[in-house]
Residue, then its C-alpha position, 0 to 999 in steps of 0.5 A: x500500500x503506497x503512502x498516499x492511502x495510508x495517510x488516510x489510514x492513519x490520520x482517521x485513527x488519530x482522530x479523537x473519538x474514532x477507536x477500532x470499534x468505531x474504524x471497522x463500521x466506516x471502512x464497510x460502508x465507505x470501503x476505504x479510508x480516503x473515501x470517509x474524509x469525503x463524506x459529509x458530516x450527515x452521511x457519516x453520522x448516521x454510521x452506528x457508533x459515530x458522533x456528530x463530533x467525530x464526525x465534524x472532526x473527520x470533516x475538519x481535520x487539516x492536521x495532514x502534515x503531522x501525519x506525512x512526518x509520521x510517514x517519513x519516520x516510517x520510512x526512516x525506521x524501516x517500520x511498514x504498516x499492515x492494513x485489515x485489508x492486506x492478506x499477510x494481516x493476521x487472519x486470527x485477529x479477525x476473529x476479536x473485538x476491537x481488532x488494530x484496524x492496522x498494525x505498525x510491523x517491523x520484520x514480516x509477518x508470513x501467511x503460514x504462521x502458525x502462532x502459540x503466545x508464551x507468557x509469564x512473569x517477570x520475575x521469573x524463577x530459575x524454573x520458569x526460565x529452563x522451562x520456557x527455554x525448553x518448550x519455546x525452542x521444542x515448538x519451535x523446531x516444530x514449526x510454530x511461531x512464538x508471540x510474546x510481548x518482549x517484556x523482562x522474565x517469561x517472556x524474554x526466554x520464550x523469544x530467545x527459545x525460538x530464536x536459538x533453534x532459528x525458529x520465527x516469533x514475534x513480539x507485540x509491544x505496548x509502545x512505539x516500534x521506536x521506543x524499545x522497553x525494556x531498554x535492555x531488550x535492544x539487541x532481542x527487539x533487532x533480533x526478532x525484528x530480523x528472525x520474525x516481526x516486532x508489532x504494535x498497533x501504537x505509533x512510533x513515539x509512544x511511551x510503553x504506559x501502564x494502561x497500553x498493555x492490557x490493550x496489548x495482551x489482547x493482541x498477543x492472544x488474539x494473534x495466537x491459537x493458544x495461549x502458555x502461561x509458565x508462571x504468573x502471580x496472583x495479579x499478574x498480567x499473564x493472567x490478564x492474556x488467559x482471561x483475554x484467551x478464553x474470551x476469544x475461545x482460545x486454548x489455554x495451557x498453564x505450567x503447574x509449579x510449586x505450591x508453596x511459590x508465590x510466582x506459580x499461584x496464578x498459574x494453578x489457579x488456572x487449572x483449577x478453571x479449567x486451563x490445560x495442565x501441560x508438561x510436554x510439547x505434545x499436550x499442546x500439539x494435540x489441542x492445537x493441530x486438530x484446531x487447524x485442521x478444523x479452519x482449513x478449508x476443503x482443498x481447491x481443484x488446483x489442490x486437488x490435482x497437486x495429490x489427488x486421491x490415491x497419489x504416488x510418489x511419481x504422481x507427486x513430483x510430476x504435480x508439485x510445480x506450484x509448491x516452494x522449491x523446499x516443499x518438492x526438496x522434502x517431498x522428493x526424500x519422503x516416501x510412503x516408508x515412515x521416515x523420522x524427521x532427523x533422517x529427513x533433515x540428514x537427507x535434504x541437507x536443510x536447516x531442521x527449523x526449516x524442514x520441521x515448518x515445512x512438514x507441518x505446512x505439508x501436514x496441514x495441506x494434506x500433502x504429508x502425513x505425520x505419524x507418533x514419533x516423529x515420523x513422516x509420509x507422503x499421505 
């Protein structure tokens, strides 16, 4: 999207009045922001939700050049936006309330992500580190993409986890893509920014104030298939990302400790109503995969002919010109023989992030199939 239709973008949400509630009924009806600045103050209020003093507002605003500084700071900090109406927007965040009519990125985002949130406390315990480290760096290699919110403890360990293996995260911030906090976090915010994507729905030069980060943890979990929370005090804000969760009907899975820790006390709380206890990788997998399987939709034609009912392996290579060189890499190693995913790693000479996300994708494509074990077959 070029600047000249952003600046509607962004200037529609500065306006006093007009939240993402409010953005989402105006860009149905006018189809884009441009357009709305040129209604009148009588066609936009009778849009549910719009004042007369929003919409006198819109119809005044003249503030043009405080939005082009903000698009040169965009561009100066390599920051792009990604609008509700762009295809890489996160499909999950069409299913919340409130959703960012559009989000500040740094890195890229990618349309296969398959997204777990990791979250706990600051104060995280010896504990909590070893086994944020270990789960994020495990569901990592398996292809998943871990979104937590760069804060101290918890959430620092999960990013670093997946960064370890060269798996994909993605950190959700409650300030300005150019405002790093914490401050000590600078060189994690460059790593993930190149490794995945730093996002905020805050413009640059917002400060990370209190009241931002509840409107953040929404984010972390509505990106998200389910939500981990390793440890969490009684009034944490991990706490506040399982409510949030379960609001926007998304798994919940908590780490069970101690329990004589302060720190786990949230955390066991949440098993008592009903969040999954997990101690592998697996307990998350078998609620997460199924979920996907149920949003995938039935294969177009074109699918179809790519592995049609029945398929051998000939069949497969001689179809797959429309899938990524990767794909017909690992699909040319593969066979009906169950084959464990080091083999396949060992045989295609490829990163084992990389052939671990790819088999999940040819998994969820119905191309491959995935047996206990770590095995794998063309289906």
């Amino acid at each position: 999207m070029n600047y000249e239709n952003l600046k509607y973008w962004m200037a529609l949400k500065s306006i006093d009045g007009i939240g993402n509630a409010s953005f989402q009924p105006l860009l149905d009806h006018f189809r884009s922001p441009s357009a709305v600045f040129s209604a009148t103050i009588y066609d936009l209020s009778a849009i549910p939700g719009i004042s007369k003093k929003s919409a006198a507002a819109i119809v005044s605003f003249k503030d043009w050049d405080t939005i082009l500084r903000q698009l040169d700071g965009l561009e100066k900090t390599g920051v792009h936006i990604i609008t509700c109406l762009d295809e890489l927007y996160p499909r999950n965040l069409f299913n919340i309330y409130d959703r960012p009519a559009f989000l500040y990125v740094l890195g890229h985002l990618e349309k296969d992500d398959i997204n777990l949130a990791i979250v706990g406390s600051r104060n995280a315990s010896t504990y909590g580190r070893y086994t944020t480290d270990r789960i994020s760096r495990e569901l990592a290699l398996r292809g998943i993409t871990i979104v937590s919110g760069m804060a101290r403890g918890i959430d620092s360990c999960a990013h670093r986890g997946a960064l370890a293996v060269q798996g994909r995260t993605i950190a959700v911030l409650g300030s300005g893509l150019d405002v790093i906090y914490p401050p000590e976090n600078k060189k994690l915010f460059a790593d993930i920014s190149q490794n995945g994507a730093v996002i905020s729905e805050f413009p640059l030069g917002t400060q990370p104030l209190s009241y931002h980060f509840p409107a953040r943890n929404r984010i972390i979990s509505g990106l998200s298939y389910g939500v981990v929370i390793v440890e969490a005090g009684e009034k944490s804000g991990s706490l506040i990302t399982a409510r949030l969760a379960m609001e926007q009907g998304r798994e919940v899975f908590a780490i069970p400790g101690t329990i004589d820790s302060a720190s786990s006390r949230g955390t066991n709380s949440l098993i008592k109503q009903g969040a999954k206890l997990i101690d592998s990788i697996d307990d998350i997998l078998e609620d997460i995969l199924p979920q996907l399987e149920r949003l995938s939709v039935q294969p177009t034609r074109r699918e179809q002919e790519i592995v049609p009912p029945g398929a051998s392996l000939a069949d497969v290579e001689r179809n797959t010109d429309s899938l990524r060189p990767i794909d017909q890499k690992i699909l040319r190693t593969l066979s009906q023989r169950k084959m464990h995913a080091d083999d396949i790693i060992a045989d295609t000479g490829l990163p084992p992030a990389d052939v671990l996300s790819t088999l999940i994708t040819l998994e969820l494509k119905g191309i491959v199939l995935q047996h206990a074990g770590k095995l794998f077959s063309l289906r």
